[in-house]
VOGU-3710 file (C-alpha; in Angstrom, 3 decimals, decimal comma):
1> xxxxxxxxxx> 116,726/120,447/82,042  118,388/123,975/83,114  116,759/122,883/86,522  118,741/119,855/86,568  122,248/121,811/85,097  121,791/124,425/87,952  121,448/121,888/90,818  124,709/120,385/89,543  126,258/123,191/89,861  125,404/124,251/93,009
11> xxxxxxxxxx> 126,200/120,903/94,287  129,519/120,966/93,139  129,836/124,448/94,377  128,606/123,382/97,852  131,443/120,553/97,568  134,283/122,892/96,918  133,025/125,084/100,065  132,876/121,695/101,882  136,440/120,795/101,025  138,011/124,701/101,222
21> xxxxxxxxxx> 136,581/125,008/105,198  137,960/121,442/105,672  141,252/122,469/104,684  141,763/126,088/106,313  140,343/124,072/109,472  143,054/121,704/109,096  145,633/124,738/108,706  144,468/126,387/111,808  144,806/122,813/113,448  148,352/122,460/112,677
31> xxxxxxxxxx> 148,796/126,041/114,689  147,404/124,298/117,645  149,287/120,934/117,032  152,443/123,309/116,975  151,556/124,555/120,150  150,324/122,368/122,316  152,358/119,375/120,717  149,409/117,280/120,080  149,966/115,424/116,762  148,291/117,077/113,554
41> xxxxxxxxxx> 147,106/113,684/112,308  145,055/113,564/115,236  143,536/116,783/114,624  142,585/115,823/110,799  141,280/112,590/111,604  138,933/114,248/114,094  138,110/117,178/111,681  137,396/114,466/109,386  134,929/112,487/112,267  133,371/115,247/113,158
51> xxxxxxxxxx> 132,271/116,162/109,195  131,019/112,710/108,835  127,465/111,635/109,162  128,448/111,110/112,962  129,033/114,139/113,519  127,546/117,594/113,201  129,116/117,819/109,611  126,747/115,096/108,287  128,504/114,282/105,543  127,756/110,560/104,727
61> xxxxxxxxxx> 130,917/108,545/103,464  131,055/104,758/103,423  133,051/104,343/100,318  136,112/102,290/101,132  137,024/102,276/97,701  137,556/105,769/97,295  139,123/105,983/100,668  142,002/103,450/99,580  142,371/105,072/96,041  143,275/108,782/97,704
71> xxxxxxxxxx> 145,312/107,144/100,220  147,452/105,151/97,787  147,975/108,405/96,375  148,571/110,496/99,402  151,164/108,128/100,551  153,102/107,840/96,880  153,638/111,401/96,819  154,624/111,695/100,921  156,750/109,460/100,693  158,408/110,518/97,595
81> xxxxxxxxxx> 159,087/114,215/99,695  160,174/111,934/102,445  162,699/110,321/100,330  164,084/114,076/98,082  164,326/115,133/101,947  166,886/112,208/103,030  170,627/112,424/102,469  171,868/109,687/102,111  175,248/110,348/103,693  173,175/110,743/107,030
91> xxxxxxxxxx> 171,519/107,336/106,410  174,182/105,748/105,460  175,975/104,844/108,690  172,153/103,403/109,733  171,325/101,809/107,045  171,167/98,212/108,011  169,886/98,614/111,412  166,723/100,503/109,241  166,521/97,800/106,972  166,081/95,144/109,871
101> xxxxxxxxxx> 163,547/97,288/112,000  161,694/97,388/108,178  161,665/93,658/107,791  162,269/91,579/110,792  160,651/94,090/113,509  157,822/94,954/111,129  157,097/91,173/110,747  157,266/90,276/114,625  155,443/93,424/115,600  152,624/91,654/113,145
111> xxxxxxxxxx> 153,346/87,827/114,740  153,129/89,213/118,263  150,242/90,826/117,971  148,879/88,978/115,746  148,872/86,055/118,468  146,792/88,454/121,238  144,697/89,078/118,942  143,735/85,889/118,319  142,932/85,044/121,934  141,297/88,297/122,895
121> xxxxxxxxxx> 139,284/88,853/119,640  138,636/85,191/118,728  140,436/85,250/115,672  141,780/82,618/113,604  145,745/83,022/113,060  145,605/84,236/109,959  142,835/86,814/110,732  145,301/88,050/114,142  148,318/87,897/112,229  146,416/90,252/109,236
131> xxxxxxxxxx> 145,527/92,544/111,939  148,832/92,830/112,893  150,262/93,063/109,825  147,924/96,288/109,263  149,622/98,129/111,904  153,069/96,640/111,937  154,125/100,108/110,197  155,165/102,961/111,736  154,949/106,835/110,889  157,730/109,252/110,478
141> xxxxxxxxxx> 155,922/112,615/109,529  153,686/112,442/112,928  157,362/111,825/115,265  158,889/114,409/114,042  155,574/116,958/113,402  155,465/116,403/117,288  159,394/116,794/117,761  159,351/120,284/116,039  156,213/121,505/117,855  158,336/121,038/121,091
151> xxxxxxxxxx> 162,232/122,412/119,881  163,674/119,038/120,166  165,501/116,573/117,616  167,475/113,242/118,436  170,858/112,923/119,556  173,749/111,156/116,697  171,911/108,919/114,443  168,609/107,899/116,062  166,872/110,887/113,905  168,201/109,057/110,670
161> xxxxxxxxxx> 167,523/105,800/111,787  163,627/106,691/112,822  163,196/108,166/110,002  164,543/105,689/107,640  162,631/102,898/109,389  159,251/104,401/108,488  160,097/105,346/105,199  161,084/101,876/104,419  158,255/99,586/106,583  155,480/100,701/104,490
171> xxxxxxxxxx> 156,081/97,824/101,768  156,541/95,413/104,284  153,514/96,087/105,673  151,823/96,537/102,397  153,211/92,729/101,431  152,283/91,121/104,421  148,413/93,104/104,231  148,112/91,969/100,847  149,794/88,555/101,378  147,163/87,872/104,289
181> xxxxxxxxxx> 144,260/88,988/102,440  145,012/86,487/99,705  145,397/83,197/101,559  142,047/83,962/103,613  140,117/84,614/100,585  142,118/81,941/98,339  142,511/79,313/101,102  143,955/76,871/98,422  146,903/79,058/98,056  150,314/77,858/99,505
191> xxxxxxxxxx> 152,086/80,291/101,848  155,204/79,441/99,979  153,827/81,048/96,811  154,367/84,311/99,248  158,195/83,921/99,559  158,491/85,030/95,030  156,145/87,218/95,566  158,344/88,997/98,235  161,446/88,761/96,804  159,451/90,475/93,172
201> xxxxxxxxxx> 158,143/93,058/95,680  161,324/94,129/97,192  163,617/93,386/94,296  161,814/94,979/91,640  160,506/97,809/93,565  164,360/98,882/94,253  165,455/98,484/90,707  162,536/100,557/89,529  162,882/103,187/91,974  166,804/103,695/90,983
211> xxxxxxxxxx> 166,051/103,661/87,384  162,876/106,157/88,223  165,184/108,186/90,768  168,060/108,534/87,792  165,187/109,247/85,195  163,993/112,578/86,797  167,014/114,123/87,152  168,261/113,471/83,345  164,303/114,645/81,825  164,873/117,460/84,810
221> xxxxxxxxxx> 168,610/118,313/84,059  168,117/117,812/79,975  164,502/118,862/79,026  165,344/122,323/79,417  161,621/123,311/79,423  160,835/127,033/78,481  158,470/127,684/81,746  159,960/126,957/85,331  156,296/126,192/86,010  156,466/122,763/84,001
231> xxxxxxxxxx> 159,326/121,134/85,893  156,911/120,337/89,277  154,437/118,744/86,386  157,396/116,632/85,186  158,692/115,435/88,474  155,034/114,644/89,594  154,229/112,598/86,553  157,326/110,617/86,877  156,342/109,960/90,528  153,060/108,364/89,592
241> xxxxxxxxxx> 154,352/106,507/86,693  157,473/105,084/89,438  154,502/103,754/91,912  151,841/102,867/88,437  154,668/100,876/86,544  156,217/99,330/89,649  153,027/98,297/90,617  152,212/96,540/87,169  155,290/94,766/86,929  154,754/93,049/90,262
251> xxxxxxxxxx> 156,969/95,130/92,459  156,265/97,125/95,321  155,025/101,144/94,494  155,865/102,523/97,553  159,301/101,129/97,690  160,227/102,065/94,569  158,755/106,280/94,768  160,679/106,324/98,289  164,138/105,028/96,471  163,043/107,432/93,824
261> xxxxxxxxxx> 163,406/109,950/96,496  166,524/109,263/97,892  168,314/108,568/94,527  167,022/111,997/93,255  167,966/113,835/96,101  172,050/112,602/96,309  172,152/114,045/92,547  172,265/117,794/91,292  169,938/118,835/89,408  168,035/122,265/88,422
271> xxxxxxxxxx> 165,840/123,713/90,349  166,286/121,726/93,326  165,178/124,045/96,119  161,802/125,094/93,826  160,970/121,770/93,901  161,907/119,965/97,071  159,312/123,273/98,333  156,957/122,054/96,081  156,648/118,752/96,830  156,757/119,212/100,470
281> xxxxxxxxxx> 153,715/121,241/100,831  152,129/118,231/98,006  152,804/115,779/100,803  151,363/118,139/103,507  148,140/118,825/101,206  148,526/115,247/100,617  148,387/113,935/104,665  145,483/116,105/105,317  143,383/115,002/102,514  143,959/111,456/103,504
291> xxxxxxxxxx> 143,556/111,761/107,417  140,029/114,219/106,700  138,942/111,110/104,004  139,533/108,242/106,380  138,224/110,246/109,213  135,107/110,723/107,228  135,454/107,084/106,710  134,899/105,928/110,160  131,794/106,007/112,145  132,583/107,213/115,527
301> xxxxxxxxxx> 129,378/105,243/117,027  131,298/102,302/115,387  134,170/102,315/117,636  132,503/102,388/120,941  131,957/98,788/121,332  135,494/97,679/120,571  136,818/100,058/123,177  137,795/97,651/126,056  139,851/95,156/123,136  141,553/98,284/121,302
311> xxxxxxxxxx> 142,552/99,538/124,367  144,080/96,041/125,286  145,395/95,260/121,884  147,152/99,164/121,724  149,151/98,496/125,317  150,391/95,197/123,355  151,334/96,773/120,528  153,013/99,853/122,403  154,351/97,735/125,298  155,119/94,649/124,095
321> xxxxxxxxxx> 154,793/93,751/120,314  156,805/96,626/119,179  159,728/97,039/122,496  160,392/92,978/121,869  160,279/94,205/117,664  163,063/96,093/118,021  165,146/94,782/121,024  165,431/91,532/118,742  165,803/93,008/115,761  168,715/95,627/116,984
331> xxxxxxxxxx> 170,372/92,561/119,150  173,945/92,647/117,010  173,822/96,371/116,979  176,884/97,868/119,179  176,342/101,254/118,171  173,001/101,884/119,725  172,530/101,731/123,803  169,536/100,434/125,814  168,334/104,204/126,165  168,751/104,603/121,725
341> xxxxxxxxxx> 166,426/101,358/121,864  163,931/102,023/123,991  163,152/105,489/122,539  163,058/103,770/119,169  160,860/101,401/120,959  158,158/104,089/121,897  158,786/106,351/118,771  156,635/103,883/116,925  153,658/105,964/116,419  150,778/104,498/114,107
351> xxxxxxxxxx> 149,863/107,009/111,345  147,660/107,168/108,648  149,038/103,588/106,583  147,263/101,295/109,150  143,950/102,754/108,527  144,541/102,846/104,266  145,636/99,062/104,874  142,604/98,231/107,180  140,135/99,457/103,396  141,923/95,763/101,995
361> xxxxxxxxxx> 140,002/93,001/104,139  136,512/95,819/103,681  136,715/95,324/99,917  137,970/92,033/100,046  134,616/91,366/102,007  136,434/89,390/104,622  133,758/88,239/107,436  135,937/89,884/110,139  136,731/93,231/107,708  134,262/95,454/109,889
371> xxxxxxxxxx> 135,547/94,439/113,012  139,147/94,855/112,001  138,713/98,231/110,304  137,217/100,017/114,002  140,082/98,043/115,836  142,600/99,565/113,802  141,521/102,669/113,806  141,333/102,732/117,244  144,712/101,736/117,780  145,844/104,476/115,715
381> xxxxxxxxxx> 143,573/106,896/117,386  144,942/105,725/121,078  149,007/105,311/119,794  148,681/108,993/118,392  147,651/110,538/121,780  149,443/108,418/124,034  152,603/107,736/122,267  152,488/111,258/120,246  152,078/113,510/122,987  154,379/111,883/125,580
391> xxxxxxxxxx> 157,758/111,262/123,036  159,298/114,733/123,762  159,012/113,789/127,716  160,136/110,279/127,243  163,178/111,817/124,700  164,432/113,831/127,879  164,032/111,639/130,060  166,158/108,731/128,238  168,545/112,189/127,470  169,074/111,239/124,013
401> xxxxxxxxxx> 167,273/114,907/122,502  169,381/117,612/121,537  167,927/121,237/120,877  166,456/121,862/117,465  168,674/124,104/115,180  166,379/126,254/113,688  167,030/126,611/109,947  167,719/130,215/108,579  165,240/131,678/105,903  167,977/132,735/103,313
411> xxxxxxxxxx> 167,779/135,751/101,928  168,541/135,140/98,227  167,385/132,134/95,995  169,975/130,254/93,545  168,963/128,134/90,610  171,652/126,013/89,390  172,019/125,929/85,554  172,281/122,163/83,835  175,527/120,879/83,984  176,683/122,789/87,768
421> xxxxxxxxxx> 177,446/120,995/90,117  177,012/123,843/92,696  174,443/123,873/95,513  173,553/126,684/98,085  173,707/125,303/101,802  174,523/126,647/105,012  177,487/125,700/107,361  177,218/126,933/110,924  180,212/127,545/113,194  180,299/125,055/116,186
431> xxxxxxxxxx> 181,184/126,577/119,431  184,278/124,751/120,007  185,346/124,802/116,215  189,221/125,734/115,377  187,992/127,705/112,775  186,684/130,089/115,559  189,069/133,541/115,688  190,318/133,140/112,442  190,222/134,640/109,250  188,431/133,014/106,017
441> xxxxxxxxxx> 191,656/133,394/104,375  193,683/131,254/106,802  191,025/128,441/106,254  192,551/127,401/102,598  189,437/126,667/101,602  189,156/124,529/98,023  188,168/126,801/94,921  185,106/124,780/94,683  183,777/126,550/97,937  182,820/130,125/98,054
451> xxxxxxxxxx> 181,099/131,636/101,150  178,223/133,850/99,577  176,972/135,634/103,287  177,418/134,933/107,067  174,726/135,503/109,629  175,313/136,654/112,938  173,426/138,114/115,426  170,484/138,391/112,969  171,918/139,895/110,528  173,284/139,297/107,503
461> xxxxxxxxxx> 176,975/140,543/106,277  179,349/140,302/102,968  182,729/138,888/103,679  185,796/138,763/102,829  189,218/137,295/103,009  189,680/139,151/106,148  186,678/138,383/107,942  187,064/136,370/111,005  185,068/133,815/112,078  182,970/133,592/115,549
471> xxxxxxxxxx> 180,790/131,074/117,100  177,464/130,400/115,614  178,229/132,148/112,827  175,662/130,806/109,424  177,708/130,531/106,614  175,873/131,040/103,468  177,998/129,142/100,933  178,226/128,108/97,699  180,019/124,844/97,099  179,854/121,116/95,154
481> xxxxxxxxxx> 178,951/118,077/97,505  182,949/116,741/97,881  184,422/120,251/98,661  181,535/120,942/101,206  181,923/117,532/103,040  185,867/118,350/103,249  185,236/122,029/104,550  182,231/120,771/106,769  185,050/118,293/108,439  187,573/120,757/108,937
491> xxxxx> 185,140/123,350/110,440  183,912/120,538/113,169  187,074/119,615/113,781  187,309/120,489/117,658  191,035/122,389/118,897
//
């Protein structure tokens, strides 16, 4: 019996060794994603290949199951940091070209391919249009992983609109996945059972992820818990009751946590910084657990023979499906070029939703599951090195990137106390700004705005009235949303 006990415990001790090397590897990966700008999810799915029975890891792992259950909950909690991270002023102006690219271009990209695939793969149209429906979404966290490596960002709103689009294309995807899987294993059921069904998707996953997004920051603004420790526990539990109760009710999960998001983040509440920090390295912990699981997932000897079709079935989706996607779906749009659509157009980098999608026909035992699982992931596998490592070059050439602004690590930490209004940012001085030359007591700033510090030349100094502004100065400041908007114009403003 102690026999038994012991070889438990080793086993579970070997596991946690396992699973620590896997994820200092993954670290260490991300160093050489930064540098050579090859995309980190490429690196963990690998990491994850080459620990797999496959590989010299040897790690056996065919449990589909378990692969679907951590991605569900990777992508809940990235996509909840993805939404606290969007301001909703910046989306705003974008907002229904990102809803259309979410719907309409994420259902063509998934009827265009779909169609290839049934002639190349000898599909039936539901089985092609399933396919495409898997990897109809696109992935935000990969663009602009690969965007940062290089010291580039996207010129007016095209960062905003990218980034909403794959925020917001993951329950479309999800829908038509789950929509597909039904009518091929319930062949009795009537596609136009699927049009309530969407509408309860959409519908109720936006109404629960307001009500969820307004519910964190009363408990977080209200509770007044004794231990600062508690508050990520609160906000985490709230994020996996949003996708758990959403689900339940009928609606779509991963709608509602990414509204939850954005609601949360356009409010005040304590502790903001502490846990927008906290929840962004939960999503990072979050992608590499899910890319090193469904790399251990596939079996590398698997994908060999469906080289020659994912190959053909990846140019369609990179060339075709998804350029004709988006040139149809942005057709009314007058505020965004040929150049702003074709970047969109190539930006639309396959991540690690596909793949989590793909584990639906495996445990719905549909005949062609296999076959679409190692197709999928192949497309993934060739969009994230073709598409991923070429997007800076294709951004300059198009010339719609801009140079990065690196963000400032501020010196000092401020925790706003239940009931402020007050948030730390940071205002930098544009070169051609009318506020350049002149003194902070000239500005009339509103009593609602106080600048804390200003950085210049790497340093950091107190002001005063009498301080006068220069070019590129970062101010420190302390201010509520409306004053800083109304400074933030004024300070833009060009002479």
């Amino acid at each position: 019996m102690l026999d038994w006990i012991a070889l438990v415990f080793s086993l579970g001790e070997y596991a946690l060794v396992s699973i620590s090397l896997l994820l200092l590897l993954s670290i260490i990966a991300s160093k050489i994603s930064d540098r050579f700008g090859i995309p980190a999810l490429l690196l963990f799915l690998i990491l994850g290949m080459l620990a797999g029975s496959d590989g010299p890891g040897g790690i056996y792992f065919d449990d589909a199951a378990l692969a679907q259950f951590v991605g569900v909950i990777a992508l809940t909690l990235i996509l909840f940091s993805g939404g606290l991270d969007t301001e909703w002023d910046s989306v705003r102006p974008v907002f229904k070209y990102g809803l259309t690219l979410s719907t309409l271009g994420v259902l063509l990209t998934a009827l265009i391919l779909g169609i290839f695939a049934q002639i190349v793969l000898g599909f039936s149209f539901l089985e092609g249009l399933l396919l495409g429906a898997i990897v109809s979404s696109t992935d935000a966290a990969a663009v602009f992983t690969i965007l940062r490596s290089k010291g580039i960002t996207l010129k007016n709103s095209l960062k905003s609109l990218v980034e909403l689009e794959s925020g917001s294309n993951d329950p479309m995807a999800v829908f038509l996945t789950i929509g597909l899987v039904q009518s091929l294993t319930q062949p009795d059921l009537s596609p136009a059972s699927l049009i309530p069904f969407f509408i309860s998707q959409m519908l109720l996953g936006t109404l629960a992820g307001y009500g969820f997004g307004r519910g964190i920051v009363f408990l977080t603004n209200h509770l007044k818990l004794s231990y600062e420790g508690l508050y990520p526990v609160l906000t985490l539990s709230t994020v996996l009751l949003a996708y758990g109760t959403t689900t339940l009710i009928g609606g779509s999960g991963f709608l509602a946590v990414y509204v939850t998001g954005i609601v949360a983040s356009n409010q005040d509440f304590v502790h903001r910084r502490s846990l927008s920090r906290f929840h962004d390295a939960l999503a990072w912990l979050m992608q590499i657990a899910m890319f090193l699981t469904l790399g251990l997932l596939v079996f590398p000897s698997r994908l060999l023979p469906v080289v020659g079709v994912g190959l053909l079935l990846a140019a369609v989706l990179m060339l075709l499906a998804r350029p004709l996607s988006v040139f149809i779906s942005l057709l009314p749009s007058r505020a965004l070029d040929l150049r702003d659509k074709t970047l969109i157009s190539w930006v639309g980098l396959r991540g690690a939703v596909p793949i989590v999608l793909a584990t639906f026909p495996l445990l719905a035992r549909i005949p062609q599951a296999d076959l679409i699982f190692n197709v999928v992931f192949f497309i993934v596998l060739t969009s994230t090195l073709l598409q991923g490592t070429t997007i800076p070059l294709v951004a300059r050439w198009l010339r719609v990137d801009a140079p990065e602004r690196q963000r400032a690590i501020l010196p000092l930490e401020y925790v706003p106390g239940s009931g402020l209004k007050s948030e730390l940012k940071e205002l930098v001085i544009p070169p051609d700004s009318t506020a350049i030359g002149k003194a902070i007591v000239e500005l009339g700033l509103p009593d609602e705005f106080l600048i804390v510090l200003i950085a210049r030349n790497g340093e950091y100094q107190l002001p005063n009235g009498g301080t006068c502004l220069c070019s590129g100065d970062r101010l420190l400041v302390l201010s509520e949303r409306d004053a800083f908007q109304q400074v933030q114009s004024h300070i833009n403003a060009t002479g």
